[in-house]
C-alpha positions as CSV (number, residue, x, y, z in Angstrom):
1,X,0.0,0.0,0.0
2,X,1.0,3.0,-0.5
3,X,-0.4,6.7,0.7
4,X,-0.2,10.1,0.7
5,X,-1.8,12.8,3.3
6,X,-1.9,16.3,3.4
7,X,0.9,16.5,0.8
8,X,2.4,19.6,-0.4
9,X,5.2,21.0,-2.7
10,X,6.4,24.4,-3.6
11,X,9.2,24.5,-6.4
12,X,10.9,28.5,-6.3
13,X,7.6,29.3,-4.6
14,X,5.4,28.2,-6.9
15,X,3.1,25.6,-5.2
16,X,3.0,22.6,-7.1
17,X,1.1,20.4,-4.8
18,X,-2.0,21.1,-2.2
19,X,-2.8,18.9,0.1
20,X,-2.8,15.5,-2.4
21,X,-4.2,12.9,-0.1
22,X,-4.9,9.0,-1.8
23,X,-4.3,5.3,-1.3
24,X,-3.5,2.7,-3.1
25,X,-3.9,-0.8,-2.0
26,X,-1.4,-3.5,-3.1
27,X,-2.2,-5.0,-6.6
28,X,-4.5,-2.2,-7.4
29,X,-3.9,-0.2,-10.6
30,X,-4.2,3.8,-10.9
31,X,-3.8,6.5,-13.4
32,X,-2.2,9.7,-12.7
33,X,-2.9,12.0,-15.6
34,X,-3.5,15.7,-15.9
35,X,-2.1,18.7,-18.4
36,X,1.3,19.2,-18.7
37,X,2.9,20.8,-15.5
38,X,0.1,19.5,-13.3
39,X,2.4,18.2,-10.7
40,X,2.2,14.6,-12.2
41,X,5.9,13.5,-12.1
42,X,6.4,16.3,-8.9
43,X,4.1,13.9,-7.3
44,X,5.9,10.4,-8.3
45,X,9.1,11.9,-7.6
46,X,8.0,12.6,-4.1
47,X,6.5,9.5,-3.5
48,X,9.8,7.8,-4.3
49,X,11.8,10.3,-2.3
50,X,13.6,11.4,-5.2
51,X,12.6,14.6,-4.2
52,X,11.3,15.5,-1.0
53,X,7.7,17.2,-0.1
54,X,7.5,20.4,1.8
55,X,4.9,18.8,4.0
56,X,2.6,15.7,4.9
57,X,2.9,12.1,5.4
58,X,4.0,8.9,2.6
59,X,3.0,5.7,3.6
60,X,4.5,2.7,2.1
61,X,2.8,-0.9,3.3
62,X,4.2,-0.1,7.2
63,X,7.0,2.5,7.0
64,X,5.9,6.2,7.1
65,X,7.9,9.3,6.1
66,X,6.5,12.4,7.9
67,X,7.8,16.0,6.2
68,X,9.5,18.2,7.1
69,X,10.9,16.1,9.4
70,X,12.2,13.4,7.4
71,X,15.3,11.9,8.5
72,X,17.9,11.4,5.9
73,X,19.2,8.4,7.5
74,X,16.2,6.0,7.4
75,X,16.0,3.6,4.5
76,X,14.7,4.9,1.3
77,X,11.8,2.9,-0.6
78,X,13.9,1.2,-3.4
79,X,13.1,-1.5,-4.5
80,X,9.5,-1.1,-3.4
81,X,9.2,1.8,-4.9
82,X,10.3,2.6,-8.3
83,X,10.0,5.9,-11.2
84,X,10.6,5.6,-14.8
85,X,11.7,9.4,-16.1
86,X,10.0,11.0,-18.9
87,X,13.5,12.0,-20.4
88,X,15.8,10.0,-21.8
89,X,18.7,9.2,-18.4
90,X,20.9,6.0,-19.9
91,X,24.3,5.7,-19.9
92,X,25.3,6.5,-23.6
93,X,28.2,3.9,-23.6
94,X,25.6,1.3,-22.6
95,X,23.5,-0.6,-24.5
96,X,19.4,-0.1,-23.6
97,X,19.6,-3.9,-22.0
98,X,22.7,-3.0,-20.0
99,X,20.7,0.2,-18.9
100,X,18.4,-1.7,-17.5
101,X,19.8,-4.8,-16.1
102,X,21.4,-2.0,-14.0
103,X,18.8,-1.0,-11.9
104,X,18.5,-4.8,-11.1
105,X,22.2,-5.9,-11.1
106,X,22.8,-7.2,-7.4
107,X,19.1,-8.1,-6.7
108,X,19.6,-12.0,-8.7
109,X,18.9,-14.9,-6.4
110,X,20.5,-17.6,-6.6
């Protein structure tokens, strides 16, 4: 599961979130869409902790990160929690395989 409440974002003081508040239950499927500079990837990005909200609460399955104060030295999300970029971010020396297979190198059982 994963949830947000009371959820806010300002970006050069511009508010870019208000107060987003959902859930989302394990195996469920949502869409996030809106007009372009809605907030949409804003929003994943905080979810992921990628960036970090100015205020509220993200709930993933039984860990909870409370902003502003978040404490940098509690475990982040990954793998649980995961963003795909809109641009382009691979390692030009790489093939698009070995781009991938690096967000997973390390995680192979045996």
């Amino acid at each position: 599961m994963i949830q947000s409440q009371h959820l806010y974002k300002t970006i050069n003081k511009t508010p870019i979130l208000i107060d987003v508040n959902f859930r989302v239950h394990a195996g469920e499927f949502h869409v996030l869409f809106g007009a372009s500079g809605s907030g949409k990837s804003t929003l994943c990005r905080c979810l992921s902790l990628l960036d970090l909200p100015d205020e509220g609460e993200i709930t993933i399955d039984d860990t909870c990160y409370s902003f502003p104060n978040f404490c940098k030295k509690i475990s982040y999300p990954y793998p649980k929690i995961g963003f795909v970029f809109q641009q382009l971010f691979l390692w030009p020396h790489l093939t698009n395989r070995q781009n991938i297979l690096l967000a997973i190198k390390g995680e192979q059982s045996s």
